[in-house]
Steps between C-alpha positions, in 0.01 A plus 500: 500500500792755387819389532808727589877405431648779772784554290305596168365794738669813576558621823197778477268194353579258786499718726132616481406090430667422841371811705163436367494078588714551868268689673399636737867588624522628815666860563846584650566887571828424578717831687833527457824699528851563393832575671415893439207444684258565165163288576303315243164446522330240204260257431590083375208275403759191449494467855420249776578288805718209473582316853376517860799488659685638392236761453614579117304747209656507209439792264672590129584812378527407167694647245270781297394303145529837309884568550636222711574758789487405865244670762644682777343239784793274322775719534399632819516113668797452363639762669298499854363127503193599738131605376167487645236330320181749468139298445253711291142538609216672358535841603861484361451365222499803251833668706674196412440496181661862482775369710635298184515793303858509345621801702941554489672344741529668842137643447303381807167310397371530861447865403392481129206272639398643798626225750626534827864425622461266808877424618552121552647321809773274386557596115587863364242471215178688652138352471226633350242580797229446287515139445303268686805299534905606504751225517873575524733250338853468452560357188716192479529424088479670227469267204548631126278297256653666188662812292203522279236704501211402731742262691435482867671545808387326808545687823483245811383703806504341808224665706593619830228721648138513431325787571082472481232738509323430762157607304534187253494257811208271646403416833754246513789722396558367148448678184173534377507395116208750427639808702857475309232603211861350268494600134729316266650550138361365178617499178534854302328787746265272680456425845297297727393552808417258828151595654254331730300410187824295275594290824433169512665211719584132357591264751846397511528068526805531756396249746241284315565333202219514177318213328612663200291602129643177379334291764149650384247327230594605174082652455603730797907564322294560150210685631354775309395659787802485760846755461826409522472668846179336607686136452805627698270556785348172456855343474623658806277320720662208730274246437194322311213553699376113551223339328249550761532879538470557090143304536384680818598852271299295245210548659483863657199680306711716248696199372189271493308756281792500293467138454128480482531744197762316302386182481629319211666787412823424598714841319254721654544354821879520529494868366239580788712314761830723382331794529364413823872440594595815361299684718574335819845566401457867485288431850837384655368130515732313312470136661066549394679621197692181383184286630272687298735395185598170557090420510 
């Protein structure tokens, strides 16, 4: 395994390390504007939500690592502590990109990349009428990390409205995670990007509380067969199934063949019996799962 002192690194090195191992990182296309009234319009990958209520996102505009000079979002909320936070899609992906072009200040980005100006309803900053969703903010902190280059500065924004496209919604009125069609930042030019086919769900043990890997055989914690994630399945059940169900499983036809064809072959038999839990893992059957191994 290599092993990185952070401080034997330069800023450049680490950098592409870090942006590389934290991902994917969520997209900000943060709007903002100054006391002239000059709007800003650019993209932050070190950037996500923080607290419920308060509803919080924190984003950083981080100083540039090639001459240590601040962004224009930065100066811009410290003069007019408001901005909307922008969420990039798909279709708006490559127009953002273009958006964090370098361009002087008081150059509008909105019309370098082909966005439209949609004025907001309780901050000055507009939003970006493309995005599936716009959230104005008023920004309560500003916290500097550092003078050097690369050093971050944490914008708090307290989200105030939510505006939602009502295209990205199910039946039920909430956002449907496939319609968002999200993309998210990698490390150097690469992106990813959330479709139907990359979703998967993993069940979240909030009211129930897991057996745990620990509590499992150590043939079914050392199997050959079984993943790290199968046994977390298997260790997030909420109980043993009893003696007398693991015998009545014993002797359904697939697990009796099993056993009629291993005998005295003890290995063989285990390895058959862990795949056999495999696959009624991947067929959403986890308690025939963990009775299949604990045969």
């Amino acid at each position: 395994m290599l092993t990185i002192n952070t401080s034997d690194l330069s800023p450049v090195q680490l950098q592409n390390y870090l942006q590389y191992a934290i991902a994917p990182r969520p997209i900000c296309f943060a709007t903002t504007i100054d006391q002239a009234g000059n709007i800003n319009l650019s993209p932050f990958s070190f950037f996500n939500m923080f607290s419920t209520n308060p509803p919080i996102c924190i984003f950083s505009p981080a100083r540039r690592v090639r001459d240590n000079t601040t962004k224009h979002t930065l100066e811009n909320i410290l003069e007019v502590k408001e901005c909307v936070i922008n969420i990039v899609n798909y279709p708006m992906v490559q127009q953002t990109s273009l958006a964090s072009t370098e361009y002087a200040k008081g150059i509008n980005e909105f019309e370098k990349a082909g966005f439209t100006m949609l004025p907001s309803q309780l901050v000055r900053p507009p939003r970006v009428a493309e995005a599936p969703v716009q959230m104005e903010c008023i920004v309560t902190e500003v916290v500097h990390l550092g003078e050097n280059p690369g050093a971050g500065n944490l914008v708090l924004a307290e989200i105030k409205l939510i505006h939602i496209k009502e295209e990205i919604l199910d039946q039920e009125g909430k956002i449907d995670q496939a319609k968002i069609d999200l993309v998210a930042r990698l490390g150097g030019d690469w992106y990813c990007r959330v479709t139907p086919e990359n979703l998967f769900k993993v069940a979240k043990p909030l009211s129930t509380l897991g057996i745990g890997v620990d509590s499992l055989p150590s043939g079914v914690r050392n199997s050959t067969v079984l993943t790290g994630n199968d046994l977390g399945r298997l260790g997030n059940v909420e109980q043993f199934p009893t003696d007398e169900e693991i015998d009545d499983f014993r002797n359904t036809s697939g697990v009796k063949d099993i056993f009629d064809a291993t005998i005295g072959d003890a290995n063989n038999r285990e390895r058959e019996l862990h795949e056999l839990g495999k696959q009624l893992l991947a067929q959403e059957k986890v308690m025939d799962a963990l009775k299949a191994v604990l045969l």
